[in-house]
PDB file of N, CA, C and O in Angstrom:
ATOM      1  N   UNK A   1      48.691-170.811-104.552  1.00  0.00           N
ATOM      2  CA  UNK A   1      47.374-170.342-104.191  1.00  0.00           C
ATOM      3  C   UNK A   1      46.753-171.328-103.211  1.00  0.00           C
ATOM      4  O   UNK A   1      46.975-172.538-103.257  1.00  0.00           O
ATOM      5  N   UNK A   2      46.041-170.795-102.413  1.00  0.00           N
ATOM      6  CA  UNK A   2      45.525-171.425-101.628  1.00  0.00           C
ATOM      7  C   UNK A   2      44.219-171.403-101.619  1.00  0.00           C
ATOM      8  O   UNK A   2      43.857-170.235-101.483  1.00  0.00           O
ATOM      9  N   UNK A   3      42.585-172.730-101.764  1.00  0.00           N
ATOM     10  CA  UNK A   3      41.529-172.424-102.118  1.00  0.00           C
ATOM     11  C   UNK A   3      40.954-172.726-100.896  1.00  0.00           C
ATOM     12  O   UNK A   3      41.406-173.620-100.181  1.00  0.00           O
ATOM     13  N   UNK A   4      39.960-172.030-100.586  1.00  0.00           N
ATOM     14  CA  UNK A   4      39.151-172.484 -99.486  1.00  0.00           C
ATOM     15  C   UNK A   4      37.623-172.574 -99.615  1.00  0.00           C
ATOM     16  O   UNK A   4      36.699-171.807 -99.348  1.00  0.00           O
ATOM     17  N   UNK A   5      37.734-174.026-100.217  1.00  0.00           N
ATOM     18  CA  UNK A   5      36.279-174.624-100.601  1.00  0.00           C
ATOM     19  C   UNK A   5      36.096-174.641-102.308  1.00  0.00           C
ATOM     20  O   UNK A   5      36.922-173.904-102.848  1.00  0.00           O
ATOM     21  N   UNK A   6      35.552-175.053-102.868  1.00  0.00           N
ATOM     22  CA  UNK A   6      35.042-175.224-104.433  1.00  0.00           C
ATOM     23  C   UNK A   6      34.333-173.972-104.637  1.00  0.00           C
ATOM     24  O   UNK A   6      34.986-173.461-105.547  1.00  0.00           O
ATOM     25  N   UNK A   7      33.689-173.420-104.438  1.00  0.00           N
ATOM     26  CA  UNK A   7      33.333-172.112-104.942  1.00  0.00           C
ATOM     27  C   UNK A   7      34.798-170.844-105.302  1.00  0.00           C
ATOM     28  O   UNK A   7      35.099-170.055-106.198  1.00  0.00           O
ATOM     29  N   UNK A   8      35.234-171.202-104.264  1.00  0.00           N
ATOM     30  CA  UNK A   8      37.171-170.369-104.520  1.00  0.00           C
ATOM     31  C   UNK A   8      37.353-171.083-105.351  1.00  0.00           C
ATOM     32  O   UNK A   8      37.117-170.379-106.333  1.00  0.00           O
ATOM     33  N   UNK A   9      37.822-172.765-105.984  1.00  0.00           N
ATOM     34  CA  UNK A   9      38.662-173.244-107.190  1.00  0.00           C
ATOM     35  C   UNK A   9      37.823-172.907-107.571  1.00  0.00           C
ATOM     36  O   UNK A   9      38.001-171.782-107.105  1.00  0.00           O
ATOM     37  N   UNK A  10      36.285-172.749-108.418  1.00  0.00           N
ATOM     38  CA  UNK A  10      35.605-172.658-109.291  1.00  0.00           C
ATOM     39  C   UNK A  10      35.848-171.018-109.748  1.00  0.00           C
ATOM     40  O   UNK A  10      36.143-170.877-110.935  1.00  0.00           O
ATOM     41  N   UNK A  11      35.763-169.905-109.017  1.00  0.00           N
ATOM     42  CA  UNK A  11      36.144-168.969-109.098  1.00  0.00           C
ATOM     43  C   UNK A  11      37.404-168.275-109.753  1.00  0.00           C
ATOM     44  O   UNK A  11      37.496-167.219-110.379  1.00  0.00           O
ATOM     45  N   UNK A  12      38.533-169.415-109.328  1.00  0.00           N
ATOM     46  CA  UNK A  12      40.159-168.879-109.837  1.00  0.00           C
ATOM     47  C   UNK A  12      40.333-169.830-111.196  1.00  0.00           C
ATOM     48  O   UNK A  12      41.206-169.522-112.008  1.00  0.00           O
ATOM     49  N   UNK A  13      39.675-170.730-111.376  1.00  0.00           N
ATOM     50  CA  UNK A  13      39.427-171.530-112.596  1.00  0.00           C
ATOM     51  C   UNK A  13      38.780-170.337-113.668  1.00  0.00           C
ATOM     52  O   UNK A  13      39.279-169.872-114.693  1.00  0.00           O
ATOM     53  N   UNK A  14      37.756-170.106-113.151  1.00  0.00           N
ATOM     54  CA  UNK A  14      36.886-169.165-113.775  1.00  0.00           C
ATOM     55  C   UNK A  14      37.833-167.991-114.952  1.00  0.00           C
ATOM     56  O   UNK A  14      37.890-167.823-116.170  1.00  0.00           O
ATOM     57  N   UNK A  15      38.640-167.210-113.371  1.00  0.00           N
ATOM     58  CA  UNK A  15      39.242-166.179-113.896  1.00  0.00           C
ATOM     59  C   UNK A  15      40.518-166.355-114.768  1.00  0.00           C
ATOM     60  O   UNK A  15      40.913-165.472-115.529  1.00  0.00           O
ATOM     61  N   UNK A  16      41.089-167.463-114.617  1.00  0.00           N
ATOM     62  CA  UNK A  16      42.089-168.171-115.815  1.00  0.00           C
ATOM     63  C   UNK A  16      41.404-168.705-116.945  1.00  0.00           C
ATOM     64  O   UNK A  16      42.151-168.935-117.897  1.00  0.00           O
ATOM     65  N   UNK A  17      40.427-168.918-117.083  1.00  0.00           N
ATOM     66  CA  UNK A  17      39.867-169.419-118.481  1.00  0.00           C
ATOM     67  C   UNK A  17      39.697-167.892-119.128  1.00  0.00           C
ATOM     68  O   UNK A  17      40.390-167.531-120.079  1.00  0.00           O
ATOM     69  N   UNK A  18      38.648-166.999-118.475  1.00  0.00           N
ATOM     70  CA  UNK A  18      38.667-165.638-119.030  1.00  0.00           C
ATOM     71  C   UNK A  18      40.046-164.800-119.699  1.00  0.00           C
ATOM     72  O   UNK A  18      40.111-164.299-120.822  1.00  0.00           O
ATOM     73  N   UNK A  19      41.136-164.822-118.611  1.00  0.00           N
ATOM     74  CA  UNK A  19      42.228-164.678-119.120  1.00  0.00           C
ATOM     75  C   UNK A  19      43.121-165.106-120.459  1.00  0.00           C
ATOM     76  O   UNK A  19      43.632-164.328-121.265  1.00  0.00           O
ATOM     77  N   UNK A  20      43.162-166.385-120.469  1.00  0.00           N
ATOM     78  CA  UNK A  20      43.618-167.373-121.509  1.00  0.00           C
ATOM     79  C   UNK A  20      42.896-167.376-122.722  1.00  0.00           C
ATOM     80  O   UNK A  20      43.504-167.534-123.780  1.00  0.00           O
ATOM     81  N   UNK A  21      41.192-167.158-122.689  1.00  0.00           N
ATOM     82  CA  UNK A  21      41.019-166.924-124.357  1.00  0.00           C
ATOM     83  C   UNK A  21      40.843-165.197-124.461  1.00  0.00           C
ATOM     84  O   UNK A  21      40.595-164.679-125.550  1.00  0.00           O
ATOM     85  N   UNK A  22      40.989-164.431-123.289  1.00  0.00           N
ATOM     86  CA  UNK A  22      40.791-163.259-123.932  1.00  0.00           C
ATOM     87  C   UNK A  22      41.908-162.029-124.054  1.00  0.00           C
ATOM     88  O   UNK A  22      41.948-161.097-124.857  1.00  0.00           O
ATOM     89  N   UNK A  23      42.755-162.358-123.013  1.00  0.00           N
ATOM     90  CA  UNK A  23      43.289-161.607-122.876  1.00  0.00           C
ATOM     91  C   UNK A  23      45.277-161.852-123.206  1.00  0.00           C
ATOM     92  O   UNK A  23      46.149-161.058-123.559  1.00  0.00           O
ATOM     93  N   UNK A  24      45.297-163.255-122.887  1.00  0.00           N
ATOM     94  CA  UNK A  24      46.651-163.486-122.992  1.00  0.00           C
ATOM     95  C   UNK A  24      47.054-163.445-124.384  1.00  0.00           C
ATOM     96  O   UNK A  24      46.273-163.704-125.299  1.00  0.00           O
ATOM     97  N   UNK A  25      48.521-163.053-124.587  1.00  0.00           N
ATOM     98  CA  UNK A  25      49.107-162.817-125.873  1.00  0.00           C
ATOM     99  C   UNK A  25      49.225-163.839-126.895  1.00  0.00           C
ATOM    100  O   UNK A  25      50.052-164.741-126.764  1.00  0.00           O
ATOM    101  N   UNK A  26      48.360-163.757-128.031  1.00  0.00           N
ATOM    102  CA  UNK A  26      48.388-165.260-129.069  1.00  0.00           C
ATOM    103  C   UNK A  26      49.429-164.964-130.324  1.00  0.00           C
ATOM    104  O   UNK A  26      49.442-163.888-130.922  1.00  0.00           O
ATOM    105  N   UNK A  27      50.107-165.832-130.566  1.00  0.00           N
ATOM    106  CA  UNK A  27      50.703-165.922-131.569  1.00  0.00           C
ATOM    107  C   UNK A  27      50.737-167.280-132.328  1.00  0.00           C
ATOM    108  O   UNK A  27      50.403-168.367-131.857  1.00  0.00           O
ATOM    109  N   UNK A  28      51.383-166.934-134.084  1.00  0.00           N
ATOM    110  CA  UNK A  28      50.733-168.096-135.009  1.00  0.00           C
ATOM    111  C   UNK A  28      51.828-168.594-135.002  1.00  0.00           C
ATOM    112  O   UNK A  28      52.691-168.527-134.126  1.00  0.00           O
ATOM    113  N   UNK A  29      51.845-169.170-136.080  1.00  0.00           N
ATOM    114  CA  UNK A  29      53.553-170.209-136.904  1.00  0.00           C
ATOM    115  C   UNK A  29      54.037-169.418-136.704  1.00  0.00           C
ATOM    116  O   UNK A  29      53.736-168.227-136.777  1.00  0.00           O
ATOM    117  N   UNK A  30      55.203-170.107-136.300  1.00  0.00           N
ATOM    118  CA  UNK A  30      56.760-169.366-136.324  1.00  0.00           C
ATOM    119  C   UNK A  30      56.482-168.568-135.181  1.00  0.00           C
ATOM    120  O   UNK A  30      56.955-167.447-135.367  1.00  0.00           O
ATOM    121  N   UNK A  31      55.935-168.660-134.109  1.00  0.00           N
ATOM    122  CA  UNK A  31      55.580-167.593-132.846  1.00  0.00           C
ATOM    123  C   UNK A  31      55.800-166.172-133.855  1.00  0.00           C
ATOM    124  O   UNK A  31      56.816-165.522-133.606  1.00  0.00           O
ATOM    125  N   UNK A  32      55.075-165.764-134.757  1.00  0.00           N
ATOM    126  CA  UNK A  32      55.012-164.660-135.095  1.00  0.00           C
ATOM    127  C   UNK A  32      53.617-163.914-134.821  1.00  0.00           C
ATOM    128  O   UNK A  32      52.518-164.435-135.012  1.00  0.00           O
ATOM    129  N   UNK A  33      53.756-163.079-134.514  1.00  0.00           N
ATOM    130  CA  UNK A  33      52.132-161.896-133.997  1.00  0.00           C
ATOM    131  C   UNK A  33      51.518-162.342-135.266  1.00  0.00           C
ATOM    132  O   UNK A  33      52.075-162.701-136.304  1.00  0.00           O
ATOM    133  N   UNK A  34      49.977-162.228-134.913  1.00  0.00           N
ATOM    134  CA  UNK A  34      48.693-162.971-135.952  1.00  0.00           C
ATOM    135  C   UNK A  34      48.386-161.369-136.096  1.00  0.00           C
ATOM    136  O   UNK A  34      47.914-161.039-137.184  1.00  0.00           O
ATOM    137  N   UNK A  35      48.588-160.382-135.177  1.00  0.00           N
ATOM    138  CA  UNK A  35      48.115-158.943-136.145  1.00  0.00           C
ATOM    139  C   UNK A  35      49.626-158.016-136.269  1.00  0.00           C
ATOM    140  O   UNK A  35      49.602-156.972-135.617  1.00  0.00           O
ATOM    141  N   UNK A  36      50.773-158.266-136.950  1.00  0.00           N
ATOM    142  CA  UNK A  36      51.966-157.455-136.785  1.00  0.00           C
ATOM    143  C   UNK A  36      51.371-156.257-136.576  1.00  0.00           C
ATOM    144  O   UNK A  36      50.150-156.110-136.534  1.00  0.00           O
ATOM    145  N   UNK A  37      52.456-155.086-136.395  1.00  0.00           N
ATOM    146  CA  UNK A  37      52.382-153.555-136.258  1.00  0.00           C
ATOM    147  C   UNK A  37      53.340-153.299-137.060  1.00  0.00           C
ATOM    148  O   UNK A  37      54.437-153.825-136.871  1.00  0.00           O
ATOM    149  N   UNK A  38      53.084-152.292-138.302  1.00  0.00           N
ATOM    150  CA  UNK A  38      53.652-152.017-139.143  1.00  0.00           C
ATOM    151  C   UNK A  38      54.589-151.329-139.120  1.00  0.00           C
ATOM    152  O   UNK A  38      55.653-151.557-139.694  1.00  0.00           O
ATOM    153  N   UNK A  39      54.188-149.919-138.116  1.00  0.00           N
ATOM    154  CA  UNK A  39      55.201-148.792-137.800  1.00  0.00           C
ATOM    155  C   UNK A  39      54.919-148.869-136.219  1.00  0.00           C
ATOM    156  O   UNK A  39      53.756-148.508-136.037  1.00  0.00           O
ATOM    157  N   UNK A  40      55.527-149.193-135.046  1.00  0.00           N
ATOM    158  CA  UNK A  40      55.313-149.237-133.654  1.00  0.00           C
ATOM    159  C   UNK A  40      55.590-147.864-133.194  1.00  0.00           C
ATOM    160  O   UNK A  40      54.970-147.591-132.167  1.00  0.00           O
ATOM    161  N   UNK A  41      56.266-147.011-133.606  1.00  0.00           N
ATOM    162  CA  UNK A  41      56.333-145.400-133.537  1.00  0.00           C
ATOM    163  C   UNK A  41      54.706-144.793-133.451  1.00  0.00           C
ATOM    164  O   UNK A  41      54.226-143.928-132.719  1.00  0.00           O
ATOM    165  N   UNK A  42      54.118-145.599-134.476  1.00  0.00           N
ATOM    166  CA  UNK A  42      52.990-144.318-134.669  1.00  0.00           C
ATOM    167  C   UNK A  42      51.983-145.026-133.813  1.00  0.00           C
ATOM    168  O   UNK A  42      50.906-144.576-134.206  1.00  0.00           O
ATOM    169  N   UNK A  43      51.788-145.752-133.010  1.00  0.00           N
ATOM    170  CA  UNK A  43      50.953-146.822-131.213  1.00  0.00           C
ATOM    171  C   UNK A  43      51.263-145.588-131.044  1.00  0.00           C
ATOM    172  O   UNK A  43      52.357-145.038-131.173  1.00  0.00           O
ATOM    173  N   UNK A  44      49.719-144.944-130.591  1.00  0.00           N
ATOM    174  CA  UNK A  44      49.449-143.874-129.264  1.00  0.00           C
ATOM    175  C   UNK A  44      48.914-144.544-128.280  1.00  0.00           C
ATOM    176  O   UNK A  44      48.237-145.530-128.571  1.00  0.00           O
ATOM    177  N   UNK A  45      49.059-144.235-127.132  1.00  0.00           N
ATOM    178  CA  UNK A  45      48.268-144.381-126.430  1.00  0.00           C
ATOM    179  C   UNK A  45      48.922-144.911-124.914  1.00  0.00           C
ATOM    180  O   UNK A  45      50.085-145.307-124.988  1.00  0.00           O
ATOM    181  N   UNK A  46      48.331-144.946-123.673  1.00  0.00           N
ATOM    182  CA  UNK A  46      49.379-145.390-122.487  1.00  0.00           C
ATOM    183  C   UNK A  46      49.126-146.744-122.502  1.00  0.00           C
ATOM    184  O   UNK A  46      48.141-147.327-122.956  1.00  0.00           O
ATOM    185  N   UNK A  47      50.131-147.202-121.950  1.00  0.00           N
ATOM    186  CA  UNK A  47      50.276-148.816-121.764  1.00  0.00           C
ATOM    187  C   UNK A  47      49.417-148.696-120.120  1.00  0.00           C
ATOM    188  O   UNK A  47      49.389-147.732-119.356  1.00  0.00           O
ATOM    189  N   UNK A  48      48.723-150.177-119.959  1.00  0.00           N
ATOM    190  CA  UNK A  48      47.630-150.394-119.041  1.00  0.00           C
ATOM    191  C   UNK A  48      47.994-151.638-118.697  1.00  0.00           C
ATOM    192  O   UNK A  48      48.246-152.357-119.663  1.00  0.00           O
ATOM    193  N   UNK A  49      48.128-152.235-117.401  1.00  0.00           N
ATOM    194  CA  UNK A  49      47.939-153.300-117.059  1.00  0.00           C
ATOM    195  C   UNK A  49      47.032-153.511-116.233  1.00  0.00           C
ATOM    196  O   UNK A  49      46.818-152.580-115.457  1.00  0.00           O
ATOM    197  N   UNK A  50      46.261-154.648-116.096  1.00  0.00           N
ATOM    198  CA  UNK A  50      45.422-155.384-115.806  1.00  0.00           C
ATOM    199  C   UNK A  50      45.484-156.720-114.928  1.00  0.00           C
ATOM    200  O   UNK A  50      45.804-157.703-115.596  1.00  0.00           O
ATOM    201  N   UNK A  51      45.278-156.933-113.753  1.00  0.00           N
ATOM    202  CA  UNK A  51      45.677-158.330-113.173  1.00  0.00           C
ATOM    203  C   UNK A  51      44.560-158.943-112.909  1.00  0.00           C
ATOM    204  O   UNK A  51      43.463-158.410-112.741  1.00  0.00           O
ATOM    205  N   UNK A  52      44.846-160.199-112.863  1.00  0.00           N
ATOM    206  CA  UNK A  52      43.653-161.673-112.257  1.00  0.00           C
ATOM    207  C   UNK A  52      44.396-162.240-111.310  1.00  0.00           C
ATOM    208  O   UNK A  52      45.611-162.047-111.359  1.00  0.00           O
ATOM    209  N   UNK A  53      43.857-163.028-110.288  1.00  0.00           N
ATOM    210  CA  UNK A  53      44.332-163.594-109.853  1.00  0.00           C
ATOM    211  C   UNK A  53      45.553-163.262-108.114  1.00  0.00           C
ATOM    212  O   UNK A  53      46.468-163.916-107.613  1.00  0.00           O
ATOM    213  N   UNK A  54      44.963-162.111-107.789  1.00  0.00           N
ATOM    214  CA  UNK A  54      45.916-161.213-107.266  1.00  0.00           C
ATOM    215  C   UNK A  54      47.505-160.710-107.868  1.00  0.00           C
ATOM    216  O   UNK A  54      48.337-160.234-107.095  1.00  0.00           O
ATOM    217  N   UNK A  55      47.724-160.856-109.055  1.00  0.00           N
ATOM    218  CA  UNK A  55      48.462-160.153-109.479  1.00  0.00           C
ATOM    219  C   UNK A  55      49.692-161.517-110.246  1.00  0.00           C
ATOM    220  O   UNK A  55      50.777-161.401-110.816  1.00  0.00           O
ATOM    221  N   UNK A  56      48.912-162.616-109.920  1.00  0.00           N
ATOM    222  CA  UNK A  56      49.693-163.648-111.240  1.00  0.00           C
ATOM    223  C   UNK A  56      49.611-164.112-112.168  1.00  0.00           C
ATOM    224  O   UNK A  56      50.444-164.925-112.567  1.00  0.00           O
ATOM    225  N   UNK A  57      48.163-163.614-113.096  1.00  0.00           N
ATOM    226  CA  UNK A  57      48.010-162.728-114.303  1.00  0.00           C
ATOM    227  C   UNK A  57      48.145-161.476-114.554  1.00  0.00           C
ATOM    228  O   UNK A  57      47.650-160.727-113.711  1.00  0.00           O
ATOM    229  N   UNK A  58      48.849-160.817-115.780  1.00  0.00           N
ATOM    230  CA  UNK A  58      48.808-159.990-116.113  1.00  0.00           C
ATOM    231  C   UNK A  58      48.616-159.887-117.280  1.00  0.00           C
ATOM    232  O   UNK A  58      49.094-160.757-118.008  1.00  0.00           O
ATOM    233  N   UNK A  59      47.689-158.558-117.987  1.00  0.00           N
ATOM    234  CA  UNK A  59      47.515-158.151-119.151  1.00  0.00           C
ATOM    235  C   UNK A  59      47.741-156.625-119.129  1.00  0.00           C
ATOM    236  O   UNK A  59      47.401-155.756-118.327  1.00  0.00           O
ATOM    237  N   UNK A  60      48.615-156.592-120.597  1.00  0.00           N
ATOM    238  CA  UNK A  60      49.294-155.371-120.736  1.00  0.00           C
ATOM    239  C   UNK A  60      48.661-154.606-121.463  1.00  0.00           C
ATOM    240  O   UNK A  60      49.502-154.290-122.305  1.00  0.00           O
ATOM    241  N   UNK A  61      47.277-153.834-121.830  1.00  0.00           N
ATOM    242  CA  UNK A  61      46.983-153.118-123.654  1.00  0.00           C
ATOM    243  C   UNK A  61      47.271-151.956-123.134  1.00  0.00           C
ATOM    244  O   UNK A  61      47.561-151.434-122.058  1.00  0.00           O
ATOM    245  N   UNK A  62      47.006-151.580-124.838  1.00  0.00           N
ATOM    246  CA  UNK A  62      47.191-150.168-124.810  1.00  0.00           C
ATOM    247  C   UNK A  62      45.803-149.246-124.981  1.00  0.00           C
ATOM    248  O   UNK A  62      44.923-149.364-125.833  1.00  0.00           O
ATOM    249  N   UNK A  63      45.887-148.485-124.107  1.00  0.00           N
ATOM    250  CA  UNK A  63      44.436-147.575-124.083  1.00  0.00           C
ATOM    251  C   UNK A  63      44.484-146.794-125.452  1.00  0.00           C
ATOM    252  O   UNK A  63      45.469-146.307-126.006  1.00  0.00           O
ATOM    253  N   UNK A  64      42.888-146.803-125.941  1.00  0.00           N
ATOM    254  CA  UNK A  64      42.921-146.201-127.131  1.00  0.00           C
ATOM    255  C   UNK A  64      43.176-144.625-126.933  1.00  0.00           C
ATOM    256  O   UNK A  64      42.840-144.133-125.855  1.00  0.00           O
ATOM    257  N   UNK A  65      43.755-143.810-127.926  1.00  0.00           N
ATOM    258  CA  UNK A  65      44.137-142.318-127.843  1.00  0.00           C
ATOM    259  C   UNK A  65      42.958-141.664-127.851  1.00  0.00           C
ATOM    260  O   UNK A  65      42.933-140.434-127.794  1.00  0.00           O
TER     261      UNK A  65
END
């Protein structure tokens, strides 16, 4: 990336902090999911991605049905 001036790093700083507590994938001990999915068959809904950063974040959810 390339910044041009402190208002740009303050900006792409910005949008990686947002990313990192909200959106990126957390897992506990044992890298195991903190909310499992019991039956992954019965997830409706389309998969959505989301980018920051021009496209070197990504977030994947799933739209509610």
């Amino acid at each position: 990336m390339v910044f041009f001036g402190r208002k740009s790093l303050e900006n792409a700083v910005r949008e990686y902090v947002e990313h990192y507590h909200a959106e990126r994938n957390h897992q506990g001990l044992g890298n195991e999911l903190i909310e499992p999915v019991d039956d992954p068959d019965s997830v409706a809904g389309r998969i959505e991605c989301r980018e920051r950063l021009g496209g070197m974040l990504k977030f994947y959810h799933r739209r509610a049905a």
